[in-house]
C-alpha positions in Angstrom: 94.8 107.1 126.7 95.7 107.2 122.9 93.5 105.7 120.5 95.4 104.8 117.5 93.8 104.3 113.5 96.0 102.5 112.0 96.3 102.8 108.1 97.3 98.9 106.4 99.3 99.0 103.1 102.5 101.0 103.8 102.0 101.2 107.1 101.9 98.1 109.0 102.1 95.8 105.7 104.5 95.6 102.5 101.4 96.8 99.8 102.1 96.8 96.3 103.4 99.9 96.0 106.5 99.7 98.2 106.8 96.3 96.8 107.0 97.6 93.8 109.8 100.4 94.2 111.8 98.0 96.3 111.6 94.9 93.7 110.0 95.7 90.7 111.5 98.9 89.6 114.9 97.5 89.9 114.7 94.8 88.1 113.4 96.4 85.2 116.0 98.9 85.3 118.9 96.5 85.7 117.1 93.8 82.9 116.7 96.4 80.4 118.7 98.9 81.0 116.8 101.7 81.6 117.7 105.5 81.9 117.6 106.0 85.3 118.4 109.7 87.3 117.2 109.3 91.2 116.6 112.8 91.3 113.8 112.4 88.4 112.5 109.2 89.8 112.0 110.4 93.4 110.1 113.3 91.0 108.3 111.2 89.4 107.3 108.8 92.4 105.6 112.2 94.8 103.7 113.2 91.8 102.4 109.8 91.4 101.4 109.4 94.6 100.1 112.6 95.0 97.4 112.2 91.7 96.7 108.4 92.8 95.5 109.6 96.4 92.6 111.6 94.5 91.7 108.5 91.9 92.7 105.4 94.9 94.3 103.6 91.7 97.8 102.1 93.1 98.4 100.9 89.7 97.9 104.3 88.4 101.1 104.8 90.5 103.8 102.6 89.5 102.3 103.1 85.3 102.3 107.5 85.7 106.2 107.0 87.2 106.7 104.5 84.3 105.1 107.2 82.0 107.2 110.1 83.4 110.8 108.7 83.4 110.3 108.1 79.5 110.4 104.2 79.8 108.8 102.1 76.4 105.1 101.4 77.2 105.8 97.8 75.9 107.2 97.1 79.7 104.0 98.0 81.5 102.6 94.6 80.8 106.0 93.2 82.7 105.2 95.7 85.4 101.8 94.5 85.7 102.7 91.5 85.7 105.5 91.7 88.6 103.5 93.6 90.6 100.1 91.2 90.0 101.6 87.9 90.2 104.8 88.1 92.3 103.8 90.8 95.3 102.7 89.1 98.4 101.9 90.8 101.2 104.3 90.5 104.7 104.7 92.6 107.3 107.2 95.5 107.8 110.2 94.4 110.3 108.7 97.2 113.0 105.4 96.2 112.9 104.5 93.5 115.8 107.1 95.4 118.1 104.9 98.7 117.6 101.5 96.7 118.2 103.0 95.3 121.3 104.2 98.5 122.4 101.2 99.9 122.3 98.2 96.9 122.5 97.1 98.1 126.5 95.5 101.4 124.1 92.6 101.4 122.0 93.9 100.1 118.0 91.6 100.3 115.5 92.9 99.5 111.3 91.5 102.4 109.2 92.3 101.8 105.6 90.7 102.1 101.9 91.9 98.3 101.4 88.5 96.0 101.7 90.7 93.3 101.9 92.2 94.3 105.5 90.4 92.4 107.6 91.1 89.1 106.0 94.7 89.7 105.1 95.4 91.1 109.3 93.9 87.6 110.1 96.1 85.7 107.7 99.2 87.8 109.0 98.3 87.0 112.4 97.5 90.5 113.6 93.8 90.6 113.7 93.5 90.1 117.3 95.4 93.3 118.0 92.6 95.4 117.1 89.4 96.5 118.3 87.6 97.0 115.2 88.7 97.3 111.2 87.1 100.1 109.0 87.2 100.5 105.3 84.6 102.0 102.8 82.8 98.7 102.8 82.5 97.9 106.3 81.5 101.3 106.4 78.2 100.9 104.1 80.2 101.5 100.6 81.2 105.3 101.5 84.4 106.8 100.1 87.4 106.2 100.7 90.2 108.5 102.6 90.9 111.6 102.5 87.3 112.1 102.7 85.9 111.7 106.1 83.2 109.4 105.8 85.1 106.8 106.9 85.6 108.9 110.3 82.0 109.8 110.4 80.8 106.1 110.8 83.7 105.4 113.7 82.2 108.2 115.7 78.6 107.2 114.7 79.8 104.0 116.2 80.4 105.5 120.0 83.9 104.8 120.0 85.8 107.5 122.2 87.8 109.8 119.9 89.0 112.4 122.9 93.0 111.4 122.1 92.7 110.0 118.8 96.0 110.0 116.0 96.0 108.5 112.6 99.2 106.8 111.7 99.9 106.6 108.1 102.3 106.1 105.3 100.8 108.9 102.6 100.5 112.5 103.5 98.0 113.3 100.7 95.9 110.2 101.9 96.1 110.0 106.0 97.6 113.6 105.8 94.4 115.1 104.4 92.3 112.7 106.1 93.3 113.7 109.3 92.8 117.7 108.7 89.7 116.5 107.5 88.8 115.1 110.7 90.7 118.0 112.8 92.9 114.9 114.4 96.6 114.3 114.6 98.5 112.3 112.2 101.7 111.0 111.9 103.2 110.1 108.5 105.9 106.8 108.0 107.8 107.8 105.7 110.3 104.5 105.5 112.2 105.2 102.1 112.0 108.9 102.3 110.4 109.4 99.7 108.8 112.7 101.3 111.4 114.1 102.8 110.7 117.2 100.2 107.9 117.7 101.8 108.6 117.6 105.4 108.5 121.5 105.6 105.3 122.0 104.5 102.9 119.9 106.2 102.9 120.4 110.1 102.8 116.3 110.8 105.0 113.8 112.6 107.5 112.2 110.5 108.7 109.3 111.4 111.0 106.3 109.4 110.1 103.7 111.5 107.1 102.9 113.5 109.3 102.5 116.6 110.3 106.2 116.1 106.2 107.2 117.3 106.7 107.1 120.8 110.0 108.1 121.2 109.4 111.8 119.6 
């Protein structure tokens, strides 16, 4: 029997970030015409993610790509804004069909979002896991990729023997899981590692209903 740790934003939720490249981005390109090359952008975005996965700081993000495909720094505030006021959090199209698919097994939510366990309840998904971690739950410890986060699930009793860590970051889940010496698979939805795909020896999926059909 599989038991599945479950990252939140990215993975099973909208979070700010893919908000942000789906909605935000655009807009601001289209309202003020804004130099735009894919191939820079898509640049720009991996190295983002990569150097927020060390600091945790999603804003850091969305400002570094902003920084890195030479756009005025008298927009950030509009970015801010966007991202601070209009993002609301909903659930990817795949999600409950997954959680269904899979709710007979052990699901646990592992992710560096504090807020996880209020916003699963207000999405209605709480009650298809058997417990929520984050750093706070966890006694304040740091975040992923460091394992603390692990070390208090197994400090907990909770059988680990077929465990896999489904996530949407490679430097966040990826290096959480060789951390941990666990499996991981990576969703990667809008392909935005695809670059990367070589290098690390993970699943790749673009969908969450891809898992159990590889």
């Amino acid at each position: 029997m599989t038991q599945w740790f479950l990252d939140f934003d990215d993975t099973l939720v909208v979070g700010p970030i893919t908000w942000a490249f789906q909605h935000a981005f655009p807009t601001l390109i289209h309202d003020h015409r804004l130099p735009y090359e894919t191939q820079k952008f898509e640049e720009a975005v991996l190295w983002g993610q990569e150097k927020s996965a060390e600091d945790g700081n999603e804003l850091m993000i969305l400002l570094r790509v902003f920084d890195m495909m030479g756009w005025p720094h008298s927009l950030s505030d509009e970015l801010r804004h966007m991202v601070f006021e209009k993002y609301v959090p909903t659930l990817f199209d795949d999600t409950l069909a997954f959680l269904e698919r899979i709710k007979d097994e052990p699901i646990y939510i592992l992710s560096n979002n504090n807020h996880a366990p209020e916003l699963a309840a207000q999405l209605g998904i709480y009650d298809y896991f058997q417990g929520i971690f984050t750093p706070s739950i966890c006694g304040d410890v740091r975040k992923k990729p460091q394992r603390d986060m692990w070390d208090y699930v197994l400090a907990q009793g909770i059988t680990t023997d077929d465990a896999i860590v489904v996530g949407d970051d490679p430097w966040s889940e990826g290096t959480f899981a060789e951390h941990c010496s666990i499996r991981v698979c990576i969703i990667d939805r809008m392909r935005r590692f695809r670059a990367l795909y070589d290098q690390y020896d993970y699943q790749w999926v673009n969908s969450l209903n891809n898992i159990l059909s590889e």
